[in-house]
C-alpha positions in Angstrom: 33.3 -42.4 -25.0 32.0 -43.5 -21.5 33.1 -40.2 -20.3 30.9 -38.1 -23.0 28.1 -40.2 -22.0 28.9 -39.0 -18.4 28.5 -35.2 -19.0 25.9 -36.0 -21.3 23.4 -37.6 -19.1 20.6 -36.3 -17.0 22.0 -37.6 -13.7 25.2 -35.4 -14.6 23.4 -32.5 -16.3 20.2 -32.0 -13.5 22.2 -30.8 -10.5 24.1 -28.6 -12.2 20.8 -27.2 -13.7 19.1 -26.9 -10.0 22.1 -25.2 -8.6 22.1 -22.7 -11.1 18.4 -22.7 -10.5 19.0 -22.1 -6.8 21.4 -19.7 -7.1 19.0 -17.4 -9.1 16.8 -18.1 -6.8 19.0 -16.7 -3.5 20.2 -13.7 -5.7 16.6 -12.6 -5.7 15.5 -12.8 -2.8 18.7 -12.3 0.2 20.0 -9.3 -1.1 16.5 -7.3 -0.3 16.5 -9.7 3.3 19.8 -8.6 3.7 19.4 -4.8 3.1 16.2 -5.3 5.4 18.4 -6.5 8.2 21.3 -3.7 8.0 17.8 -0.9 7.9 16.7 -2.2 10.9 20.0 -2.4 13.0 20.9 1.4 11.5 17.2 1.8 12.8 17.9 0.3 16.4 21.0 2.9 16.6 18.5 6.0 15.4 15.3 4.9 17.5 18.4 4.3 20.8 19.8 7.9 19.8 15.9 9.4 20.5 15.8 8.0 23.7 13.2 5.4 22.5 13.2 1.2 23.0 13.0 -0.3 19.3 11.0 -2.8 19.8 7.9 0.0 21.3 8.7 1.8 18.3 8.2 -1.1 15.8 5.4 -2.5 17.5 3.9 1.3 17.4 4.5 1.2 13.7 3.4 -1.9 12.5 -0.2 -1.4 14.8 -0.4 2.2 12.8 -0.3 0.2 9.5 -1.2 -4.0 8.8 -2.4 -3.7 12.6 -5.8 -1.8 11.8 -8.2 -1.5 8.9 -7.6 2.1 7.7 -3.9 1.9 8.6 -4.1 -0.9 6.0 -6.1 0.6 4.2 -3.7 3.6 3.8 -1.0 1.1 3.3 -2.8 -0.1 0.2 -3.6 2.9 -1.3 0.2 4.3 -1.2 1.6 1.3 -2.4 -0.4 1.1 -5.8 0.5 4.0 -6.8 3.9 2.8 -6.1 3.4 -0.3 -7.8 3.0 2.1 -11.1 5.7 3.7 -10.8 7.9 0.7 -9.7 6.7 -1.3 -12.7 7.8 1.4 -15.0 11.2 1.8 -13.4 11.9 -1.9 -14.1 10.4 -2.3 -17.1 13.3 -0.1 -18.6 15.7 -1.2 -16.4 14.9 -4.8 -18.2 16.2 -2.9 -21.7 19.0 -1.4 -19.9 17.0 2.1 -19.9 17.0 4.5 -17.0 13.1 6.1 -16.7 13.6 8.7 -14.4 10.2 10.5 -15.9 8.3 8.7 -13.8 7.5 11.6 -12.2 5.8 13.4 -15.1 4.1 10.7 -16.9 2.6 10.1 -13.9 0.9 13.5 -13.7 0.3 13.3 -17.4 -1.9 10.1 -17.1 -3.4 11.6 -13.7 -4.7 14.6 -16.1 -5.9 13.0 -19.3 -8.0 10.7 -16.9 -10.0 13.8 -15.0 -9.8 15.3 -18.6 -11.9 12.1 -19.7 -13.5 12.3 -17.1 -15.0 15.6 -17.5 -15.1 15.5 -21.1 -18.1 12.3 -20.8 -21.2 13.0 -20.3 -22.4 12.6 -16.5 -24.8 9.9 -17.7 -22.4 7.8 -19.1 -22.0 4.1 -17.4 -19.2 2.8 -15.1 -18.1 0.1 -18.0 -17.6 2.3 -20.4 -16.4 5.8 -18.3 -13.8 3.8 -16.5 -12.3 2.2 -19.7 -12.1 5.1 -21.5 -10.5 7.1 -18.4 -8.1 5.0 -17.8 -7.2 4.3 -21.5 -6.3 8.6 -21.5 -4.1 8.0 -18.5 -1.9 5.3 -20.6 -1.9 7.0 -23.6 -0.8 10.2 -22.3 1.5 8.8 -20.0 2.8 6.6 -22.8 3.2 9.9 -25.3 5.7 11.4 -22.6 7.4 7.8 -22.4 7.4 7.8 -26.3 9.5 10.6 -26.4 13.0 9.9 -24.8 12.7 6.8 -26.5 12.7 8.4 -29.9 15.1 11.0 -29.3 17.5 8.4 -28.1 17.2 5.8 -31.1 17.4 8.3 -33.8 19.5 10.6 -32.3 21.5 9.0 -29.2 19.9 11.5 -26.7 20.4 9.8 -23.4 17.0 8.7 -21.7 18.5 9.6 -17.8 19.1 13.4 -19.3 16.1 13.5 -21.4 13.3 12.0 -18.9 14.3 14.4 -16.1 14.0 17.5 -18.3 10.7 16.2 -19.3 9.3 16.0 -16.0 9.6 20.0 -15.5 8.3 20.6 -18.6 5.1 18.1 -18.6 4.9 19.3 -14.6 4.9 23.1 -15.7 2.5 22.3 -18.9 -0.1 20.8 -16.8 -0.1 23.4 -14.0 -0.6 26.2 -16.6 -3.1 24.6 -18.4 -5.1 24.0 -14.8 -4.3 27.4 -13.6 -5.8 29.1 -17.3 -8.2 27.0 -18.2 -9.4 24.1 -15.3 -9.1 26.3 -12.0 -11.8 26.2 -9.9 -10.5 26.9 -6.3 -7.6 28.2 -4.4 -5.4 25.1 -5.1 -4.6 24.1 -8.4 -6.9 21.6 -9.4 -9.7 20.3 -12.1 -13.1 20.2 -11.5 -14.5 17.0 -10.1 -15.3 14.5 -13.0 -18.2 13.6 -14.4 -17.7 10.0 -14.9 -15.2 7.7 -14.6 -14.9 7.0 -10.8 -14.3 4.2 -8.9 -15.2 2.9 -6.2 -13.3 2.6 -2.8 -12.9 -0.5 -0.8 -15.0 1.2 2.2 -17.9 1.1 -0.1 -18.4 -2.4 0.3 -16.0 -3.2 3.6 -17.1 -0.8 6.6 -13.9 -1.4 8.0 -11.8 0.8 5.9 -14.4 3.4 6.4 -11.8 6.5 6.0 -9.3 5.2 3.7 -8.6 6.3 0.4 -7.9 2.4 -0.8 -9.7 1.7 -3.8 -10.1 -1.2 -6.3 -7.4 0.5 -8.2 -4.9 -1.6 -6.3 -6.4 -5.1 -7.6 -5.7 -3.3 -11.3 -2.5 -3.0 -9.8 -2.1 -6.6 -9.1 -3.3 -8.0 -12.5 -1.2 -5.2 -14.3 1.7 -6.6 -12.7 0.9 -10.3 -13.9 0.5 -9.2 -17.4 4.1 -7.4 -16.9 5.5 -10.7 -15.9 3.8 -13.1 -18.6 5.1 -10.4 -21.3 8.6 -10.0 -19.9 9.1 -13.7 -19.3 6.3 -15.7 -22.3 6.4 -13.5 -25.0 8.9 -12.6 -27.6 8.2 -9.1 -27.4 9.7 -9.5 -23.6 12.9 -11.6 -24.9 13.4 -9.6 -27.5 13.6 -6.4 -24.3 15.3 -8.6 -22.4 17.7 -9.5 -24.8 18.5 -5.9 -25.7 18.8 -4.7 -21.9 21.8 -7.6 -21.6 24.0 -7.0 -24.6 22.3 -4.3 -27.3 24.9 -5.0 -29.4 24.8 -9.2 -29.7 21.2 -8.5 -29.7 20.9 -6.6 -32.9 23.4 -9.0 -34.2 21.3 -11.6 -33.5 18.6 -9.9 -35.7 16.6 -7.5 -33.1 16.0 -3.9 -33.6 17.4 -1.9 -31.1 16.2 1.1 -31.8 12.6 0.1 -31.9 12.8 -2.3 -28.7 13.4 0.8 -26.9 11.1 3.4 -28.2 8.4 0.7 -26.9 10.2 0.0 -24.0 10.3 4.0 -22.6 6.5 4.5 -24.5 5.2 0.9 -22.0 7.0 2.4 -19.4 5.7 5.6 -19.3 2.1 4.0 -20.0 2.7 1.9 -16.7 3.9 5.0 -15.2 1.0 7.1 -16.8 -2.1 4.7 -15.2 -0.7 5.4 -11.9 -2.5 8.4 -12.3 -5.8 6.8 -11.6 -5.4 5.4 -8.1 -5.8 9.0 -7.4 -7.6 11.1 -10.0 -10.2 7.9 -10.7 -10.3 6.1 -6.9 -10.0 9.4 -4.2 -10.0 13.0 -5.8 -11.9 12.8 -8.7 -9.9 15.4 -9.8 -6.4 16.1 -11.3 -4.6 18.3 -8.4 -1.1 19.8 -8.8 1.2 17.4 -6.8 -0.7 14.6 -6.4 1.8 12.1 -6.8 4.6 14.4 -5.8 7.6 11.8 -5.0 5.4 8.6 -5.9 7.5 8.6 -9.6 11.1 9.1 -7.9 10.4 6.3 -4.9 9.3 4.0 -8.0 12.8 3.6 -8.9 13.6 2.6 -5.2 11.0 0.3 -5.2 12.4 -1.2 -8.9 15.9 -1.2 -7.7 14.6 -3.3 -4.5 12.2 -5.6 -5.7 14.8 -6.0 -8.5 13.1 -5.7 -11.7 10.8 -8.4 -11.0 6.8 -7.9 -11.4 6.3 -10.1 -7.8 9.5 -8.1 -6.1 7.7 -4.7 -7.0 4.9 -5.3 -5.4 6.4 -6.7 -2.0 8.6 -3.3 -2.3 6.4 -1.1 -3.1 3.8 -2.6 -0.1 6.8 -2.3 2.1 8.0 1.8 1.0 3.8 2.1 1.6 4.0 0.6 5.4 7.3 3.0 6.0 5.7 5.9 4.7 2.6 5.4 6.4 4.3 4.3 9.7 6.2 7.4 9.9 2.9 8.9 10.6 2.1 6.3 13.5 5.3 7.0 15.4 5.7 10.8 15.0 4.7 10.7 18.7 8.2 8.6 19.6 10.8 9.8 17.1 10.5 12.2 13.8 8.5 11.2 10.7 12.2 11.8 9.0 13.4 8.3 10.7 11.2 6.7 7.9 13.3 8.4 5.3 16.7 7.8 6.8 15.3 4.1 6.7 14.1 4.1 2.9 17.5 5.5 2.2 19.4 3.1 3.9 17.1 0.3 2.0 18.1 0.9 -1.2 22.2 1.7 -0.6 21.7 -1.6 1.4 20.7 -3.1 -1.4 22.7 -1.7 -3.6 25.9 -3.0 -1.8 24.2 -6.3 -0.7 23.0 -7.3 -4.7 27.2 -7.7 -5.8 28.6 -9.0 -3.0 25.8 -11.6 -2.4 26.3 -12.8 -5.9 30.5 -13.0 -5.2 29.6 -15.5 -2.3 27.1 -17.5 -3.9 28.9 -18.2 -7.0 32.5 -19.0 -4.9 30.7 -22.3 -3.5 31.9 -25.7 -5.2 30.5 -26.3 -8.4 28.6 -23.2 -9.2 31.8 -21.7 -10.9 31.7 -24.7 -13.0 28.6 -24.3 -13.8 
């Protein structure tokens, strides 16, 4: 009886719950630190092979991005569109779905904002242009989403097979729609909106006078804390969750698969959709073939290393933004293409790091037990 009363009790029970706690805790965050380290060794041995001392190199980077306003500035403006993309990525990944139509629902939303855009009068205000714009870019993008997640519950189409076809598709739509209907210049690309813009940050800070950062990033910020209160507060995200662990003990336990993820893959592709509008709504004004060429594919990099997490996104996606803007700032040293030898090495660094990190923690005392 005495020994009941053992396990039973909180001085018994509480350790064991804050080293489970801890270990969650170091699973998320040392596998990225780790990857981080192995990137910039391999990066030491590539900068070496150039000829080139590291640390100038770095130092030449980091002063090209967080080390001036419109370096910053730039920083900012590629990461939330990354942030999108990255968000969507995860969100599927949560329901054990592969969204790799990032890419397309990306353009989609991109286009049915300048559509909006155009569509409203000229006169019409901020408050309700903006709203409205960016509502377009999350339905459309959504509608692609909506798709593969159909097609997979009532017929078992797979979402990886299904997503990547889309993106030719909606990519080829758009551009023949702009080239027959919307072209007004040489490039492929709408005419500039009517309404619907937003201001960028260099409107009200000189600083980043230059830089295409907008308030679309702080969107991007308070998008990503709604992500996290649903995924984590609300039964709509348990229910995803649930699913993306074990579909089958979670439609035994009274969930319906099938429905979790057709509004999984149609959220996702909304997320993915109203990345459109860091672009379209805060720099172009315009819908422009290629705009976010790559932005949707690098999304599931950044997903994969801020590891499905809202909070991990948005430090991944800020760090793919410094490396691609970087590469830029030490062209002069080595080739832009170092940046993307990094980026690779990133994510098969993390990708290696995530299993083997979670072998070691769980082989110290007690955690096995636990």
């Amino acid at each position: 009886m005495s020994s009941a009363t053992e396990v039973a009790s909180p001085e018994s029970v509480s350790p064991v719950r804050a080293g489970r706690w801890r270990t969650r805790v170091e699973e998320a965050i040392l596998p990225p630190l780790i990857a981080l380290l192995i990137a910039l060794v391999a990066g030491d041995i590539l900068i070496l092979s150039f000829g080139q001392s590291p640390g100038s190199v770095y130092r030449m980077l980091l002063e090209g991005t967080w080390g001036n306003a419109y370096g910053f500035g730039q920083v900012i403006f590629k990461a939330t569109t990354l942030i999108f993309t990255g968000l969507a990525v995860s969100l599927g990944l949560r329901a054990g779905l592969f969204n790799i139509g990032a890419e397309g629902q990306l353009a989609a939303g991109g286009f049915a904002a300048a559509l909006a855009g155009l569509l409203l009068p000229g006169a019409t205000p901020t408050l309700i242009a903006v709203p409205l714009a960016v509502l377009a870019a999350a339905l459309a993008g959504g509608a692609v989403g909506w798709v593969p997640g159909v097609l997979k519950a009532r017929f078992g189409a797979h979402e990886v097979i299904v997503t990547i076809m889309l993106n030719f598709i909606v990519l080829a739509l758009l551009n023949y729609v702009v080239a027959a209907h919307l072209h007004v210049s040489e490039t492929l690309h709408t005419p500039e909106m009517r309404a619907g813009a937003v201001p960028r940050f260099s409107s009200f800070l000189e600083a980043f006078h230059g830089s295409a950062a907008n308030i679309t990033f702080l969107f991007a910020l308070v998008l990503a804390g709604i992500v996290a209160w649903f995924l984590f507060r609300t039964r709509g995200g348990y229910d995803l969750r649930a699913t993306g662990l074990q579909p089958d003990a979670a439609e035994y336990g009274g969930i319906r698969v099938g429905g979790v993820w057709i509004r999984t893959l149609a959220l996702s592709g909304a997320l993915a959709g109203l990345g459109g509008i860091n672009y379209v709504l805060g720099y172009k004004h315009y819908y422009e073939e290629g705009f976010g060429a790559g932005a949707g594919f690098l999304g599931i990099a950044v997903a994969l290393v801020g590891r499905n997490h809202p909070v991990g996104v948005v430090l991944a996606a800020l760090f793919f933004a410094t490396l691609s803007q970087g590469g830029l700032a030490i062209h002069a040293l080595v080739p832009k293409q170092m940046v993307e030898v990094l980026q690779g090495l990133v994510i098969l660094a993390v990708a290696a790091a995530v299993p083997e990190v979670r072998r070691v923690l769980r082989m110290r005392p007690g955690i096995a037990a636990a």
